[in-house]
C-alpha positions, 0 to 999 in steps of 0.5 A: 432383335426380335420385331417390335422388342425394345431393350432399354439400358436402365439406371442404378444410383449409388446411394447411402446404404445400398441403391435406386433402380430406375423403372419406367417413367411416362416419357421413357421408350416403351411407355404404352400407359399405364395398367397396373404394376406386379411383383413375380418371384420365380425360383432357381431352376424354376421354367415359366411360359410359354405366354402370349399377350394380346393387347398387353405390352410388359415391361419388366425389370428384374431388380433382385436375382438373375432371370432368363427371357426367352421371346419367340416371334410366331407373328406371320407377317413379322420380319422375324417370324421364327426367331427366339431371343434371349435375354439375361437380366438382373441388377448387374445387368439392369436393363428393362425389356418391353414385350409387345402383344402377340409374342410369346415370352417364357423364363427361367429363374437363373440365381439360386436365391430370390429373382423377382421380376417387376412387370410395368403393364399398360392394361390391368390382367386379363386372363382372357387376353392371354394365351398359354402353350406348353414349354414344348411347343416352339421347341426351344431347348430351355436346358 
């Protein structure tokens, strides 16, 4: 597990009608604060990153659809440096990963109907505090 990385078994309660996924709460592993909460929809096939925080660590739930994380640790003094870690995540596969600052994270949209993400951030956007590099750079095979 990439340093610093947190992958955390969530919740489903089966209720009348359908069911109640568990996010965060202000006790939980990886609460840092709170910032702001967002919605993200990534189409199938669709490949976003690379992005690096920072100051901003995510955490993020993907309720609907499938999507894969792909984390990559560039941070020097690291004991992972150079390492990528893979995650899949859905509702059969609810887990909610906390992203720490200064790792770079991408995904890809895996289901072929709607996939959202819900990102719990412990500071509001800032575009100043977000790097982009090309999907190319790290030379992962996102394929």
């Amino acid at each position: 597990m990439i340093n610093g990385l947190i992958l955390t078994p969530m919740k489903v309660i089966d209720v009348v009608g359908d069911s109640v996924l568990r996010a965060m709460s202000i006790g939980n592993v990886g609460y840092n604060g709170f910032g702001e909460a967002y919605f993200s929809t990534v189409k199938h096939n669709t490949i976003r990153g690379w992005k690096k925080h920072k100051e901003m660590t995510l955490n993020i739930v993907v309720p609907v659809g499938v999507i894969r994380f792909v984390v990559y640790d560039d941070r020097k003094n690291s004991s992972t440096f150079g390492s990528f870690q893979e995650f899949i995540l859905s509702k059969d596969n609810y887990n909610r990963i906390t992203i720490p600052p200064n790792v770079w994270v991408g995904f890809q949209g895996v289901g072929s109907e709607i996939n959202l993400l819900l990102n719990i951030a412990n500071i509001p956007h800032n575009d100043t505090e977000v790097d982009h590099a090309p999907l190319k750079s790290f030379g992962y095979d996102w394929i």
